[in-house]
C-alpha positions as CSV (number, residue, x, y, z in Angstrom):
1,X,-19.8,26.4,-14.6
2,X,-21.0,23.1,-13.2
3,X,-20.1,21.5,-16.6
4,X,-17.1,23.0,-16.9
5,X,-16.1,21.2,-13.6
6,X,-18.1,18.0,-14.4
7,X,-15.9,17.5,-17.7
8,X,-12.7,18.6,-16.2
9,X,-13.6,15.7,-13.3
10,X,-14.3,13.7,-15.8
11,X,-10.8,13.8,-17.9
12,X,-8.9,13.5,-14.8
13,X,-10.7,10.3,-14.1
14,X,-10.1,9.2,-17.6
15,X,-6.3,10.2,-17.3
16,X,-6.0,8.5,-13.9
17,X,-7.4,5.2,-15.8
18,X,-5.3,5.4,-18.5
19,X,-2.1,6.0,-16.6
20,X,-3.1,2.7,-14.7
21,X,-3.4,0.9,-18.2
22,X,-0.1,2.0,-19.2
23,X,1.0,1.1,-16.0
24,X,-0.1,-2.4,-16.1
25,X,1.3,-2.9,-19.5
26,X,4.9,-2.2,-17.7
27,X,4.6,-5.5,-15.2
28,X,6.2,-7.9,-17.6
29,X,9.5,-5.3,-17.5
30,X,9.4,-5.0,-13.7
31,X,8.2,-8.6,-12.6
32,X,11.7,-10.0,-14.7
33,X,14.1,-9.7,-11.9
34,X,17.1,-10.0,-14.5
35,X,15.8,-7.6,-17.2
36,X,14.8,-4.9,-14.2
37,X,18.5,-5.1,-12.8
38,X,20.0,-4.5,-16.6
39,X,17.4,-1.6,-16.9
40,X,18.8,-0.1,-13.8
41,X,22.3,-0.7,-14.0
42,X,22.0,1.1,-17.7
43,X,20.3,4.0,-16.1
44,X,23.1,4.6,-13.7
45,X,25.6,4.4,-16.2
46,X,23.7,7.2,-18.1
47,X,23.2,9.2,-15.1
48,X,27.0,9.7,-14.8
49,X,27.1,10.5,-18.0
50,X,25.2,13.1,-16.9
51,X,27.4,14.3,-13.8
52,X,30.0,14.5,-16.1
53,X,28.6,16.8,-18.7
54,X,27.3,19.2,-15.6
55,X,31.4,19.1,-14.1
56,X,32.6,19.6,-17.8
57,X,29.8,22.3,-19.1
58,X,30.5,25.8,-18.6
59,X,27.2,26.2,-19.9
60,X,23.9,26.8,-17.9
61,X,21.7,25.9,-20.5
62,X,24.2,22.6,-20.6
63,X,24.0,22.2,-16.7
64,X,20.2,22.6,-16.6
65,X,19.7,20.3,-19.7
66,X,21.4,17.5,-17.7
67,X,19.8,17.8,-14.3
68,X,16.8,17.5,-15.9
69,X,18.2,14.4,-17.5
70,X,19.2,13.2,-14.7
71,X,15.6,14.1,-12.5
72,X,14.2,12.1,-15.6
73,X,16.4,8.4,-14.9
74,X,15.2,8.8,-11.7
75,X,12.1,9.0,-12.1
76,X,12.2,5.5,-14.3
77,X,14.6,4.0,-11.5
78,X,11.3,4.2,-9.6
79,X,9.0,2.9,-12.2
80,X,8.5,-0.5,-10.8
81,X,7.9,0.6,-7.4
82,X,5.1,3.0,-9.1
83,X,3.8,0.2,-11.1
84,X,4.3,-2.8,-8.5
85,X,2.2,0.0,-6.7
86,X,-0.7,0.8,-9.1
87,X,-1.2,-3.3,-9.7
């Protein structure tokens, strides 16, 4: 039992490290003012994309397929606070 929770400590530090790496590797996206403001604007323009499929879909599968879409360009609209944070 104690090495069960040893190793499961230990992965999470592991994952928590790596997640930092990757992290770093983003800075040269987020630091460039220009290239950052591009990103964003591009994920805006898909994210009404995706407001339009939900108003047009008389699917649920179609709605729920887009919200998470759009809970997913969210998420990267924060990336560089999340990375600016972790740096």
């Amino acid at each position: 039992m104690v090495l069960a929770l040893f190793l499961c400590h230990r992965n999470k530090d592991s994952a928590v490290m790596q997640d930092k790496d990757n992290l770093n590797q983003l800075k040269g996206l987020v630091s460039n003012q220009a290239q950052w403001a591009k990103f964003v604007d591009y994920l805006e323009f898909v994210i009404r994309q995706q407001h339009r499929t939900m108003e047009q879909s008389d699917s649920v599968d179609a709605i729920r397929r887009a919200q998470g879409a759009i809970y997913q360009l969210r998420r990267l609209q924060m990336l560089r606070e999340e990375v600016l944070k972790n740096g």
